[in-house]
N, C-alpha and C positions, 0 to 999 in steps of 0.2 A: 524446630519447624513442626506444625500442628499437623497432622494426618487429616486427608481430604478425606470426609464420609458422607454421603447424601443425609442430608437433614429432612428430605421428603419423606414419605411413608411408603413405603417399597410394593405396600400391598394395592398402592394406587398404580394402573396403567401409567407407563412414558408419558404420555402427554398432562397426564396431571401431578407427574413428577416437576416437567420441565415448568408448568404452569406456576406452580408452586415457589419453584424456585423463582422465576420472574416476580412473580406476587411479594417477593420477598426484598428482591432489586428495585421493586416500584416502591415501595416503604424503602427505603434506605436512600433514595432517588430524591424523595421529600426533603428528608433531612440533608442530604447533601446541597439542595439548592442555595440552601442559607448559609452553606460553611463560610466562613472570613478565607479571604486566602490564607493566613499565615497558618490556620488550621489545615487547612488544606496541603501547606509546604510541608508540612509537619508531618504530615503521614505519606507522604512523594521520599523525605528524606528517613522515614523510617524505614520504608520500602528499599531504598537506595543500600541501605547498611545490611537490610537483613539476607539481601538477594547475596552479598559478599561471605555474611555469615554462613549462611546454606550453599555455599557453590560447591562444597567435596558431595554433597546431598544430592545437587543438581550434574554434574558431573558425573555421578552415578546413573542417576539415572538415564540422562541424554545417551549412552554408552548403548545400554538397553536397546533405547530406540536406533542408534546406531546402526547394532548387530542385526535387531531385525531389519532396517533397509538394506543394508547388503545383501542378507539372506533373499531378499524379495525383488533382489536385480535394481533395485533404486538407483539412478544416473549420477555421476558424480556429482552434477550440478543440483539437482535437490539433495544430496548427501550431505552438499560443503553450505546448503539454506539452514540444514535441521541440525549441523553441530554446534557443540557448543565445549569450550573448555574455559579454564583460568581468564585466560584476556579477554572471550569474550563475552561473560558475566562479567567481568570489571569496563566492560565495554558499555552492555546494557545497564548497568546501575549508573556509572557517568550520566548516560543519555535520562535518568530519569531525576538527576542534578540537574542535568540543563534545562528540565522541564523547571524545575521547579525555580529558576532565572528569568521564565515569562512573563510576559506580564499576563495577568489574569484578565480575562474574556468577558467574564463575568460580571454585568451591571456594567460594564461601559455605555454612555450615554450614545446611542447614535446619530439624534435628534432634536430638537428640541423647538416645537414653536405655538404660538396664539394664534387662534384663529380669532376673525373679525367679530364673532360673535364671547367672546372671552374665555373659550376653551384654551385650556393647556395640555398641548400633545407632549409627551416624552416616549421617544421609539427605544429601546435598553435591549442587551445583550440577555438569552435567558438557557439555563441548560435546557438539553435536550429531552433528558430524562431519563430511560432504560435505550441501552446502545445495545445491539446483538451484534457480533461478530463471529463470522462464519469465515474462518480459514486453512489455507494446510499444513504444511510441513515447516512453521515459521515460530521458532519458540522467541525468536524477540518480538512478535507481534503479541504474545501473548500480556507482555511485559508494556512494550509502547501503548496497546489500545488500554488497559487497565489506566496507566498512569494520566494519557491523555483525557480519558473520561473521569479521571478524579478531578483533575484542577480544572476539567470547564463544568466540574459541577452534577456528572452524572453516572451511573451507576453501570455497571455492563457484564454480559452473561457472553461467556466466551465458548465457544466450539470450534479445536483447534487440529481435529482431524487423527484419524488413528496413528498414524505414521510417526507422531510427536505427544501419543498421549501420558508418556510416563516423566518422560521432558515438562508438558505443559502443567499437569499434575504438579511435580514438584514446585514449579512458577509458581503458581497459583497458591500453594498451601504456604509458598513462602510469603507469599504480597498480604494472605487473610493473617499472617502472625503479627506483622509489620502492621498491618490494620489497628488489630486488637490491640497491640502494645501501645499503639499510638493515641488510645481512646476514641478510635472510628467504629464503625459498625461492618464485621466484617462481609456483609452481604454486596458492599459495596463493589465486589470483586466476585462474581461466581464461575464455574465450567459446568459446562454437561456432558463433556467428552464421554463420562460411563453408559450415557441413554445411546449414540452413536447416530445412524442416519437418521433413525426415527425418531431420536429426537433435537436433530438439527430441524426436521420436519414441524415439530412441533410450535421451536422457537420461531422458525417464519409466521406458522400460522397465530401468534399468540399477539393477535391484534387485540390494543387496548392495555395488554402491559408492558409491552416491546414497542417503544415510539418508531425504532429504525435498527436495519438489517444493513451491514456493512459486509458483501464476502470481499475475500481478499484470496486472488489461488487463481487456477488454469482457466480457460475458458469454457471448460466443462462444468467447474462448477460456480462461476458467475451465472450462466446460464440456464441450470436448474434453481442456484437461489432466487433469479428473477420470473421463472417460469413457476414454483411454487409458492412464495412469499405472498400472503396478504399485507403484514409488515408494509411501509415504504423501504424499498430497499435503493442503497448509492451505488452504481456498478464500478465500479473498479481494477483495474489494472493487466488486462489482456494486453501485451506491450508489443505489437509488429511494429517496430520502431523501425526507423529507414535514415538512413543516411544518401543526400547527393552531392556529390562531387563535383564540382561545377567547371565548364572550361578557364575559368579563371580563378582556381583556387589554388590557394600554396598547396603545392604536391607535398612538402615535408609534413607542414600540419597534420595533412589530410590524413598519412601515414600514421600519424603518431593519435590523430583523434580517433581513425576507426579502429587502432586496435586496443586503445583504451575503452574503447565503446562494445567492443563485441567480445573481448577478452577480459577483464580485471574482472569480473563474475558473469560470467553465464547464465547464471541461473535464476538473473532476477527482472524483472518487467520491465526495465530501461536499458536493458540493454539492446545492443541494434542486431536487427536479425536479418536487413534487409540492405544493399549498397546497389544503388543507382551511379554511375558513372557519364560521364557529359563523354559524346563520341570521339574529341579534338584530345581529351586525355586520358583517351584509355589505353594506349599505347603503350606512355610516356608510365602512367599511373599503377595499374595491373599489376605487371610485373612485378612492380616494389610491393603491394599490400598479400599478394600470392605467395612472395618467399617468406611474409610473416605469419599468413595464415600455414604455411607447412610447415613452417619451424613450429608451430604451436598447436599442430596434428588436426586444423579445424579442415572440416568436411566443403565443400562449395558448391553450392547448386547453380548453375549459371546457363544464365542462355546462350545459346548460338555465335553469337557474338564473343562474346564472353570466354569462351571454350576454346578458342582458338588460341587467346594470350596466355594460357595456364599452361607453366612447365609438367615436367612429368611428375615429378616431385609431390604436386599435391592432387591430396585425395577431391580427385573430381567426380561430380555427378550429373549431368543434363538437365536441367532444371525441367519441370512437370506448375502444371498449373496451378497445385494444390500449395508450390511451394512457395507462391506467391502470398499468400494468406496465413499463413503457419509459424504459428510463435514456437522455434523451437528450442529456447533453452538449454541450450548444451551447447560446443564446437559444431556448430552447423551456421554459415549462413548463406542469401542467396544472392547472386550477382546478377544486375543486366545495365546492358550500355545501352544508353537511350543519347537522341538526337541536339534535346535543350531543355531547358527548363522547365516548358510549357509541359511538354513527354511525361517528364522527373512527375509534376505535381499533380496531373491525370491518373499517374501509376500510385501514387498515392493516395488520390480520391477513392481508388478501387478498392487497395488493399488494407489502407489505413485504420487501425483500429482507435485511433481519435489519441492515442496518448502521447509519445512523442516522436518530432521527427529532426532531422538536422540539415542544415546547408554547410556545406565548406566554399564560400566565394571571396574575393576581394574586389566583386563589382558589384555597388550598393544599390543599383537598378534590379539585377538577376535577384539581389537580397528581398527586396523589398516586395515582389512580385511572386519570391515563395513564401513568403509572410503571409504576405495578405492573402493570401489565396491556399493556402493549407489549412486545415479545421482541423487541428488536433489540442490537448490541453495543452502543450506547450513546443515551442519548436525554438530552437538552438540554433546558433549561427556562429558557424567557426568554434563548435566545440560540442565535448561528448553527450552522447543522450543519458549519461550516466547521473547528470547532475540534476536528472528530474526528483528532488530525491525532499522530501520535507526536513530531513538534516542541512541538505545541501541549501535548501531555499532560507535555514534560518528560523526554522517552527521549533525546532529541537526535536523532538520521536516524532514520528507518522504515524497515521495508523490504514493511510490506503492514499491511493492515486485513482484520484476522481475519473473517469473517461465517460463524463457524461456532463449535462450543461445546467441540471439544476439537483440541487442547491448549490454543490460548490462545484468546481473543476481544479484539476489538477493536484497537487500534494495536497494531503487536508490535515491540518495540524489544529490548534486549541480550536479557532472560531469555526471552523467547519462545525463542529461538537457542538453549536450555539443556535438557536434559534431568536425571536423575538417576542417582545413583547409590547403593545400600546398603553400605555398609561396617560389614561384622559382625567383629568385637574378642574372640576367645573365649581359652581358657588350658587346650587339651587337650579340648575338650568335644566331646560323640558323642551324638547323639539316640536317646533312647530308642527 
């Protein structure tokens, strides 16, 4: 595996380091537009073997970062985001197999027509060009946004946060080996993790070689990517997901979906952070999700209501207004029992950060009426918010979860990566 060394000039300021480097992704962005897929598969599957090869390399080093999030009080739920061992490097390479089982984005026709006056429109799928991704403590994003920006054709400069830079490092020098070997140009894949905030700072501001800024991370720093970035930036993934219980939902499901939904990881965007309950089953309801959430040490914020059905057993807290809004990531979520539907989907207009949300009912009215009237990228019905997942949807890698409405929404897999193109067909023709 080839050692990562800036190939900038050291004597130039961060910003003309980072520049540099972009400069170098917009040239390799060229040539990548024109790859064939099967060149394209070709270095996906070189990437795939080499990540296997260097995993005692990668193993090493994720260790590293490990010891320092401990040391740094890091929660267990970003702890169990940033590890990484044996399965789950044969986990990430699988996933950049199944990338390379897509079909290709690339030059799909989407259009095709004549106008009255003998023009020939053709609308075509085209890359994007330089991708920036700006994320934290996620060394398989380092691995999914690479691979995804190869096979739609575009080139991407990654900064993937201190927390995971010796992790992300080792990714990275393994994907630029896999590159080389394959006959790619390994700029196709770069980090800046060494420049740090200033030159995450840089990458937003590096309008003109950077088409587009993806963060991917807490709502701190979606929020400064979009409050610094010249860039166009896709916001993504702040997940106060919410689950309602409805008076007519199987009780067992409902059991068995929220704690699939707020327990099988923690510490990732779709999971639910939020449980609304219909007042006819909170009685009945409560009790049963309470003995699971204290058998599995999770904390509960809950209103007034809410407080009264909690055994001793669990760790309770008085819910506070702020906890209404608060993606917390870890064993924590917040409870309140509302009246009906109409309640449920107000309390979600308020607190909702647009990504997902879930109904548990067996009455297709109640269903339909949280459907239609919820604005989030994706809502769920009779099942967990877990499945908001670009694996789960069938893209194969992710590389974010849209929570905004243009370009794309919700998981964003190849075609997200895609832009367009007009191609007009004419035979001498001059406008009137």
């Amino acid at each position: 595996m080839e050692e990562i060394t800036s190939q900038a000039d050291h004597i130039l300021p961060v910003d003309g380091q980072v520049r540099d480097i972009a400069s170098r992704a917009k040239s390799a962005s060229f040539a990548a537009r024109s790859m064939s897929t099967e060149a394209k598969n070709t270095l996906l599957a070189q990437i795939a073997h080499q990540l296997l090869v260097d995993a005692p390399l990668i193993e090493e080093a994720n260790a590293r970062d490990m010891l320092a999030g401990r040391e740094q009080g890091m929660s267990e739920g970003l702890l169990d985001r940033l590890y990484l061992d044996q399965r789950r490097i044969e986990s990430i390479a699988q996933s950049v197999r199944d990338v390379i089982k897509l079909p290709d984005p690339v030059g799909e026709i989407l259009s095709e027509t004549t106008l009255p006056n003998g023009l020939a429109l053709t609308c075509k799928r085209v890359a994007i060009g330089v991708v920036g991704m700006i994320y934290e403590a996620r060394p398989n994003v380092t691995v999914d946004a690479a691979v995804l920006a190869l096979k739609s054709g575009n080139a991407v400069v990654l900064r993937g946060g201190s927390a995971a830079i010796h992790t992300n490092e080792a990714l990275v020098a393994s994907m630029k080996t896999a590159i080389r070997s394959g006959g790619g140009d390994p700029d196709l894949v770069n980090t800046i993790d060494e420049f740090g905030r200033e030159g995450a700072t840089a990458l937003m501001r590096a309008r003109g070689l950077v088409d587009l800024i993806i963060p991917r991370g807490g709502a701190g720093l979606i929020k400064t990517v979009i409050e610094t970035a010249t860039v166009p930036v896709i916001e993504t993934g702040v997940g106060n997901c919410h689950i309602y219980v409805d008076k007519y939902a199987d009780l067992n499901k409902a059991v068995a979906i929220v704690e699939n939904a707020k327990l099988s990881r923690v510490g990732v965007c779709n999971a639910a952070e939020k449980l609304l309950v219909h007042a006819d089953v909170a009685q009945a309801f409560l009790p049963r999700i309470y003995d699971v959430f204290a058998k599995n040490y999770v904390t509960v914020h809950a209103d007034v209501e809410a407080v009264r059905l909690a055994p001793k057993s669990l760790k309770l807290i008085p819910a506070c207004a702020r906890d209404w809004d608060t993606e917390y990531l870890a064993k924590e979520i917040a409870v309140r029992i509302v009246g009906n539907v109409e309640e449920a989907i107000e309390h979600i207009r308020t607190y909702s950060t647009g990504h997902t949300e879930a109904i548990i009912s067996q009455d297709e009215k109640v269903i339909e009426r949280f459907v239609n009237n919820v604005d989030s990228a994706a809502v769920m019905i009779n099942a967990s918010t877990r499945f908001t997942d670009g694996g789960q949807f069938g893209f194969g890698a992710e590389i974010g979860i849209s929570t905004q409405k243009l370009h794309v929404r919700g998981p964003m897999g190849l075609t997200a990566l895609t832009s367009t193109m007009w191609i007009v067909t004419g035979d001498g023709h001059v406008r009137d």
